[in-house]
N, C-alpha and C positions, 0 to 999 in steps of 0.2 A: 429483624435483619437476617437471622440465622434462617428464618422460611424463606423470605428473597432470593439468600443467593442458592439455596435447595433448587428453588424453585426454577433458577435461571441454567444452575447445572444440571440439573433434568432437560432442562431444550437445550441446553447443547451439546448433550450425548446426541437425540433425534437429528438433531442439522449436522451432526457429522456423518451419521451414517445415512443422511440421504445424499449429501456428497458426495460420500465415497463411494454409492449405488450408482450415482450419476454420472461420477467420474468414469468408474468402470466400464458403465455401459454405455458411457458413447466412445469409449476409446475402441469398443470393439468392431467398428465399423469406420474407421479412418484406415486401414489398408491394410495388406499382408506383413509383418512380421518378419518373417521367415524370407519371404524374397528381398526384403530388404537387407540382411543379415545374411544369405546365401549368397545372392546372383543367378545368372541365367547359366551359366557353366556347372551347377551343382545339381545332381542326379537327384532325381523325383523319392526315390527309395529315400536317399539320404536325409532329403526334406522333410520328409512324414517322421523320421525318426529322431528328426529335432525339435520339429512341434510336438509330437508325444514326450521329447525329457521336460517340455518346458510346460507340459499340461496345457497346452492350449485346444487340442482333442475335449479336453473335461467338458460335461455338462456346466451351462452360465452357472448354475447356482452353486455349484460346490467351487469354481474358479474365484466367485467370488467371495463362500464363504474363509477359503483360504486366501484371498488378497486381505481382508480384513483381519482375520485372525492371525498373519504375519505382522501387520502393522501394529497391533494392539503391543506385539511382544517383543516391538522394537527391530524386527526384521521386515526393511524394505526391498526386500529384491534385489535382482542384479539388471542393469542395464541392458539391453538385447545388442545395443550396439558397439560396447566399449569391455562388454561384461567385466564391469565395477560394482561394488556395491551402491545402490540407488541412495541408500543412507547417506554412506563416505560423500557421494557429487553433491549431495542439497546442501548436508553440512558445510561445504568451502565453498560455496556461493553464497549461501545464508549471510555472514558479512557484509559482502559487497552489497548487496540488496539493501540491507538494514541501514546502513552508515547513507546511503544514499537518500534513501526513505525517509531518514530522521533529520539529517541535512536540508533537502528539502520541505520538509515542513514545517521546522525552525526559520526559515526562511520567508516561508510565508506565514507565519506568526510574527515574527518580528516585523515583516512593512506591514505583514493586511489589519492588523489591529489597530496599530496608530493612525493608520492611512482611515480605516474606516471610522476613529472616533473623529478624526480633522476633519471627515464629508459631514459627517452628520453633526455638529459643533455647527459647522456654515455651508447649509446645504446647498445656496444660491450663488459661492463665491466662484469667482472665474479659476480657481485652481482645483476647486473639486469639481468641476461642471470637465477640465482638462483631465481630470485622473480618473473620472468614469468612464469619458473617451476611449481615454490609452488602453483600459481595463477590459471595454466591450471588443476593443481591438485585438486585442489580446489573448482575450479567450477563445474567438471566434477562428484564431490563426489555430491549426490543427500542430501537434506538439509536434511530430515529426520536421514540419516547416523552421519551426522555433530553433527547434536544436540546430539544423542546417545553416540557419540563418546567423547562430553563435560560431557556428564552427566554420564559418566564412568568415564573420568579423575579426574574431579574437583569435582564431586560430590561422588561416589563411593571411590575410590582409596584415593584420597586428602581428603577429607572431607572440602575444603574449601568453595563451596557453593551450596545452597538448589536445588535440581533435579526438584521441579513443584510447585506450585504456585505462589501468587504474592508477598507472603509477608507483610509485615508492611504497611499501608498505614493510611494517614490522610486525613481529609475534607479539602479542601481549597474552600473556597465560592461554596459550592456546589460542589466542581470539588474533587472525590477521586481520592488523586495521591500516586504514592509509589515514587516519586521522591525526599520527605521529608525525610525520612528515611532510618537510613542505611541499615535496614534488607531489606527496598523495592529496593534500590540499587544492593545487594547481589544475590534478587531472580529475578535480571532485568537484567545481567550481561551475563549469558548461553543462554536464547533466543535471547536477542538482538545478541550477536556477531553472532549464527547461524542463521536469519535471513537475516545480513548485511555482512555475506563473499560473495556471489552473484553481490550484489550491489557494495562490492567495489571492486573486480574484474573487475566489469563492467566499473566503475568509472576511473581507474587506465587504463585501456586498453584504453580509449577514450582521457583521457587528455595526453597520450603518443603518442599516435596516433595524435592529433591535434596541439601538441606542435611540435612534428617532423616538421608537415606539414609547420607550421608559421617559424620554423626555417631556411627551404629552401628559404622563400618566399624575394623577391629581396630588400624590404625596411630593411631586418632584416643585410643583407651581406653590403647593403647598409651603416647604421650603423656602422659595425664592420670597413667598408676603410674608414669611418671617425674617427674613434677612439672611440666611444662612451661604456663608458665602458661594461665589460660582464655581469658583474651584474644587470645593470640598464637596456640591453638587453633583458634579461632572464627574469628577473621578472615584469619589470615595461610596455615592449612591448608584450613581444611574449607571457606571460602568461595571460593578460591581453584579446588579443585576442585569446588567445585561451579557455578561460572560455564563451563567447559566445556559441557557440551551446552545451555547455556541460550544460550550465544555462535550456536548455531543456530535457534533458536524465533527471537532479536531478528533476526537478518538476516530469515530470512521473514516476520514480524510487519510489518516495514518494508515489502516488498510487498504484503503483505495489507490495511495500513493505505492504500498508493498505489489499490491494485485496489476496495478497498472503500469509497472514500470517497464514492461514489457518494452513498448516502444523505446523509450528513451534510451535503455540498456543495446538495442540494436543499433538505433545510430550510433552509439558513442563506444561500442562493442565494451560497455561495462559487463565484466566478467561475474553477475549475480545469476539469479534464478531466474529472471525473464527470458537472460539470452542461452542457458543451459533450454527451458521451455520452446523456444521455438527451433533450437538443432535438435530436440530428440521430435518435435513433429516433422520435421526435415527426413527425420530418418525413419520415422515409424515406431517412436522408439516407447512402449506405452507404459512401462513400469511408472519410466522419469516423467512420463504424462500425470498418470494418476497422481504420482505422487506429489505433485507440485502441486496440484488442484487441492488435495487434501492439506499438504502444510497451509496453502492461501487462507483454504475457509479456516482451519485452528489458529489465525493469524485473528482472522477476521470476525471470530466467536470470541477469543482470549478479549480482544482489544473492547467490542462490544460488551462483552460483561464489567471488564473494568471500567466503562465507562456510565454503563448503568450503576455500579457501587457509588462510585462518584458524584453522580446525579442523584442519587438517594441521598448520601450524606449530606450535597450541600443545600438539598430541598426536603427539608424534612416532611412535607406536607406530602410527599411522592408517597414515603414510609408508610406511612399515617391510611394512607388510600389503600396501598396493596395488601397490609395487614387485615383492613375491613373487607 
């Protein structure tokens, strides 16, 4: 176990710092900096003399050896457009993103798994044959659509909950959450579900799919010409292993739902990391560029690894392979 995870925290130093290669160098060709940050009223002298504090004069490979070697030592820069520490903005976004993130995928865990053991339990009945429908319906509708389509209903027409913000929130040890509060419930309600129809789409198609599989498979028929009940069948075997590789789809789900919140945080102008992301492309802003690219993929290595550990412990046979 102890070479495994060696082994996994040796590639994810490599995938961070192709990243953050990546990151860098395509932010350096999304626009000027400096004009966005100046204006057309500020003297050409003046211009060069601010690109040169801000080292953007330097040779790429020392710009980047110093972007890298600030972040390692916990120095993200300053903002070009608000000049804040790039640190201080990700931190009090970080939050809102997260709480959203995990709301939503909770969401789609709790329907997509029961929904997908009920399909695959009775694959031919007229209500699974209705909730594959709704489900291809569903996914096929682009998320931006979805959200609109909530915030028409429930928010327009119904008047039952807030169309954009976050709402109510409290400090907890540092940590502001709107997960204390009802109003931060109310206004976490429309993004999260449009977020997490995707996910549990996905969720729900996979554990039917996999429960099907286990239910063919000889140890399960096996079972039933011994008498062992259906119940204890269903839930205590065949679901059991069929949460195995679906224990990986959720771990990456959970970054893809962090990574991809982009959308949903614009319509609903949630105040996390997607919509900090798309005002500093707005503005050119490439600190706050880089540096959201880089927290994503250490979201999305962090969640990966844990999800490989996971996946070793509850398959021992995984161990057993990567040892040999």
């Amino acid at each position: 176990m102890a070479y495994f995870i060696l082994k996994r925290l040796v590639q994810s130093v490599f995938v961070m710092i192709a990243v953050a290669f990546l990151a860098f160098s395509l932010f350096r060709f999304v626009g000027d900096p400096i004009t966005q940050m100046t204006g057309v009223e500020t003297a050409i002298e003046d211009q060069e003399r601010l690109r040169e504090e801000l080292g953007l004069n330097d040779p790429f490979v020392v710009q980047f050896y110093r972007f890298t070697g600030d972040m390692l030592q916990g120095d993200f820069g300053y903002s070009y457009r608000t000049r804040q520490s790039v640190g201080e903005m990700i931190a009090s976004r970080i939050p809102a993103t997260l709480e959203l993130g995990t709301v939503a995928l909770l969401i789609s865990l709790i329907v997509g798994i029961p929904t997908g053991v009920y399909t695959a339990l009775r694959p031919r009945g007229f209500v699974t044959q209705s909730i594959l429908l709704t489900t291809l319906v569903g996914v096929s509708i682009p998320t931006f659509v979805i959200g609109i389509m909530l915030i028409f209903l429930f928010g327009v027409q119904l008047g039952w909950l807030p169309t954009f913000g976050r709402g109510g929130t409290v400090q907890v040890g540092g940590w502001e959450s709107s997960l204390f509060t009802i109003d931060g419930w109310r206004a976490l309600l429309l993004p999260a579900i449009t977020l997490g129809v995707y996910q549990l789409t996905l969720t729900m198609r996979l554990v039917r799919a996999e429960m099907m599989e286990v239910l063919r498979s000889d140890y399960i028929r096996f079972g039933m010409a011994r008498g062992v009940p259906m119940r204890s069948l269903y839930f205590r075997h065949a679901l059991s292993n069929t949460m195995v590789p679906v224990i990986t789809i959720i771990g990456l789900q959970f970054g893809g739902v962090i990574a991809f919140s982009i959308v949903t945080e614009s319509v609903f102008q949630w105040p996390g990391m997607g919509l900090l992301f798309l005002e500093s492309i707005r503005f050119v802003d490439i600190p706050v560029m880089g540096v959201y690219l880089v927290v994503i993929a250490f979201f999305f290595v962090l969640v990966n690894l844990i999800v490989d550990l996971l996946y070793v412990a509850i398959d021992p046979r995984l161990r057993i392979k990567d040892e040999s």
